[in-house]
N, C-alpha and C positions, 0 to 999 in steps of 0.2 A: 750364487753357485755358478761359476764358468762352465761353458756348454759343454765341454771335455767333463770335467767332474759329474756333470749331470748324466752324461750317456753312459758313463760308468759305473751310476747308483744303478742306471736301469737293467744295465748287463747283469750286475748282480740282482734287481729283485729276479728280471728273467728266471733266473737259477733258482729264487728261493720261495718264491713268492707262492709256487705251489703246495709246499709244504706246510707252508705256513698258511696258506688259506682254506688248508682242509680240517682245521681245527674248527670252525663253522658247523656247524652237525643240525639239520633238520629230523628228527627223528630214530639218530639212531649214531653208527659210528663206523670207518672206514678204515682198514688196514691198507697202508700205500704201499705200490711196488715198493720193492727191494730197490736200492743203488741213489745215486745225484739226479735230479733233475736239470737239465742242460738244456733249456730249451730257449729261443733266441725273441720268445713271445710271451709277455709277463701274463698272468690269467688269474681268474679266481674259480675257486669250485666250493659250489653248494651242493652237499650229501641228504639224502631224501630218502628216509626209511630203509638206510645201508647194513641193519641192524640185519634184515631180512634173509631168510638163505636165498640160492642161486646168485646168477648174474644180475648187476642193473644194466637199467636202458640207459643210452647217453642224451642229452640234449643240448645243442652249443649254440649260444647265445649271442648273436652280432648286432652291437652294437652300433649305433648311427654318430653323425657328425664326423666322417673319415676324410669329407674331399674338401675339408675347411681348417685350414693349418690354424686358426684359433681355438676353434673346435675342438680337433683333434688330441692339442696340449692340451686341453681341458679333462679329455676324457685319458691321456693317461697320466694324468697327477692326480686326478679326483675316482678313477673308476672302480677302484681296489674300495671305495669307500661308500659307493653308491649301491641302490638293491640292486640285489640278486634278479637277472636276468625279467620277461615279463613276469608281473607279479602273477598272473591268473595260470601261466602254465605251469608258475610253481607251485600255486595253490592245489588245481588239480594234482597236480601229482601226491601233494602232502594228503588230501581232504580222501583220495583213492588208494591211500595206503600204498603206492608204487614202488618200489625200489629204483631211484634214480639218481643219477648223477648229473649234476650242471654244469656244463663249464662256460666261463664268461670269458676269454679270451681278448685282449686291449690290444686294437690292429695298431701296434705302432712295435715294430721291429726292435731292437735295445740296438742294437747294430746297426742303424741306418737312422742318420739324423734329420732325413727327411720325411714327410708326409705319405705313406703307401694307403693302399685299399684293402680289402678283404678278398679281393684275387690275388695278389701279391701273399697274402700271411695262409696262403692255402695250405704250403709245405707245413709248416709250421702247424695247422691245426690237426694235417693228420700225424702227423708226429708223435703229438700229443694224444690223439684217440689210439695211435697204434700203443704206444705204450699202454694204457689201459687192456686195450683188447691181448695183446702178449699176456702179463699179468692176470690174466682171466677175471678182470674185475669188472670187464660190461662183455653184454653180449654184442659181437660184432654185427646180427642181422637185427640191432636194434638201439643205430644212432640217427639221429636226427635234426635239422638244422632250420633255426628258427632267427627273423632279424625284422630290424623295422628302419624306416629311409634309407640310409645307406648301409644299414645291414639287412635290409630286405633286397636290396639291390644283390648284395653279397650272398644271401642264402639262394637268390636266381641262380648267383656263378657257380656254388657250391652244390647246387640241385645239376646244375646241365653237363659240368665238367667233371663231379664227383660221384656219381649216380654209383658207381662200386663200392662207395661209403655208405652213404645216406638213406632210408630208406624212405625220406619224406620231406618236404620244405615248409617252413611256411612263412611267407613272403609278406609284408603290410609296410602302408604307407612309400611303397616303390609304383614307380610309372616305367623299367623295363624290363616287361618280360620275355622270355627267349628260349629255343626250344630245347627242350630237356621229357626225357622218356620218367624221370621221377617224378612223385607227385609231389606236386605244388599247390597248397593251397595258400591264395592268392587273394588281397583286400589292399584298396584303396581310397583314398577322402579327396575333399571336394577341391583340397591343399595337390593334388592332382592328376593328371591329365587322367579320362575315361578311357579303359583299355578294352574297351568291349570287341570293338570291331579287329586289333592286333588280338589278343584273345581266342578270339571268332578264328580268324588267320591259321592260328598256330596251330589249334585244336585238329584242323581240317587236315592238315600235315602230321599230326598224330602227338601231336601235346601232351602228356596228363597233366593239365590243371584246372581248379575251378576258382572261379572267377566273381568277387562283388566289388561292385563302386559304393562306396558308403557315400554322398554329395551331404548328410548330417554330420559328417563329423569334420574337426580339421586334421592336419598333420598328424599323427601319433595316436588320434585318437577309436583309429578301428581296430586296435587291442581288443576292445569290446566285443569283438567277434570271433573272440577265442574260446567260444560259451564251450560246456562240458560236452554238448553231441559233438562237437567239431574234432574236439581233442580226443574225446574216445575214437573218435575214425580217423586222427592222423596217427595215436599212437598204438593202434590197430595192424598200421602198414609195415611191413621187415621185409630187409634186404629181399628176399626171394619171394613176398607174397604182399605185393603191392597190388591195391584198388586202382581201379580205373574210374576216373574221378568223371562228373556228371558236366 
């Protein structure tokens, strides 16, 4: 497929890919806004006990391998295919009966044939959460942003620069953190560097975030530390009634 051809399958999933990946149903089933979906950031969304009345919570899922143009192609030819977001926070949410919505979001623009980040696809994700929250299908004081390597990196940028979104981060398998008034919770392995003393730093300047080095595990691997106390107290926090983390 010529590179022209290929940008222009993407522009089209872009547009459709949403529709088509809410046929996925965890639990239950989802009425989509009204209208086209236009959005220039191909996604998947997993539905989590949508069955339920009221609004659900949101939770957006960033994806690692961004700043590796092999990578990258990897994950958006393969990532419509691959699970759904971490497995353990979608567990909880299914195993706690929650009404929620996932969205997996694939940093690679359909319109730009080059390599971006998860700071660059910002517009783009709130786009996407705005429409939901118009639609009155999540509650806005309760989206949330979760990433690991380079979407740990990304839910940092999404925590510090988005704080009027998000009402909570949780950061793993990232080595930069940076100052942001939302909470962040925050894990790292032995794959690297020890943030204790930057950390230490930030908190004193008025940080919310808390902080472990996992040195047991490697890269990817302190997902582990997404146990069900962590997550009932990340998804505890909303827009206007955020913890002040220890």
């Amino acid at each position: 497929m010529s590179k022209m051809k290929y940008y222009a399958h993407l522009i089209v999933a872009a547009v459709a890919v949403l529709a088509v990946s809410c046929s996925t149903q965890r639990g239950g089933s989802l009425t989509l806004p009204s209208g086209d979906f236009t959005y220039n950031l191909p996604c998947r969304v997993v539905n989590i006990h949508t069955d339920q009345p009221g609004r659900a919570l949101m939770v957006v899922w960033l994806h690692g391998g961004v700043h590796d143009q092999a990578k990258h192609d990897y994950f958006v030819k393969n990532h419509l295919d691959m699970c759904a977001a971490d497995d353990s926070i979608l567990q909880y949410l299914e195993r706690h009966q929650i009404k929620a919505i996932a969205l997996l979001p694939i940093c690679h623009k359909a319109s730009s044939p080059t390599c971006v980040t998860w700071k660059e696809c910002a517009g783009e994700v709130r786009h996407i959460i705005n429409d939901y929250v118009s639609k009155g299908l999540i509650d806005p004081e309760r989206v949330y942003v979760a990433g690991s390597s380079d979407g740990g990196d990304g839910a940092w940028d999404y925590a510090a620069d988005h704080g009027d979104v998000f009402a909570a981060a949780i950061a793993m398998s990232s080595e930069d953190p940076r100052m942001t008034s939302t909470p962040v919770y925050f894990f790292n392995t032995a794959s690297e560097a020890d943030c204790t003393a930057a950390v230490d730093a930030l908190k004193r300047q008025g940080c919310n975030v808390t902080y472990k080095h996992c040195p047991q595990y490697r890269h990817g691997g302190d997902a582990a530390e997404c146990t069900d106390q962590l997550l009932t107290h990340f998804f505890s926090n909303t827009l206007h009634h955020r913890h002040t983390l220890p």
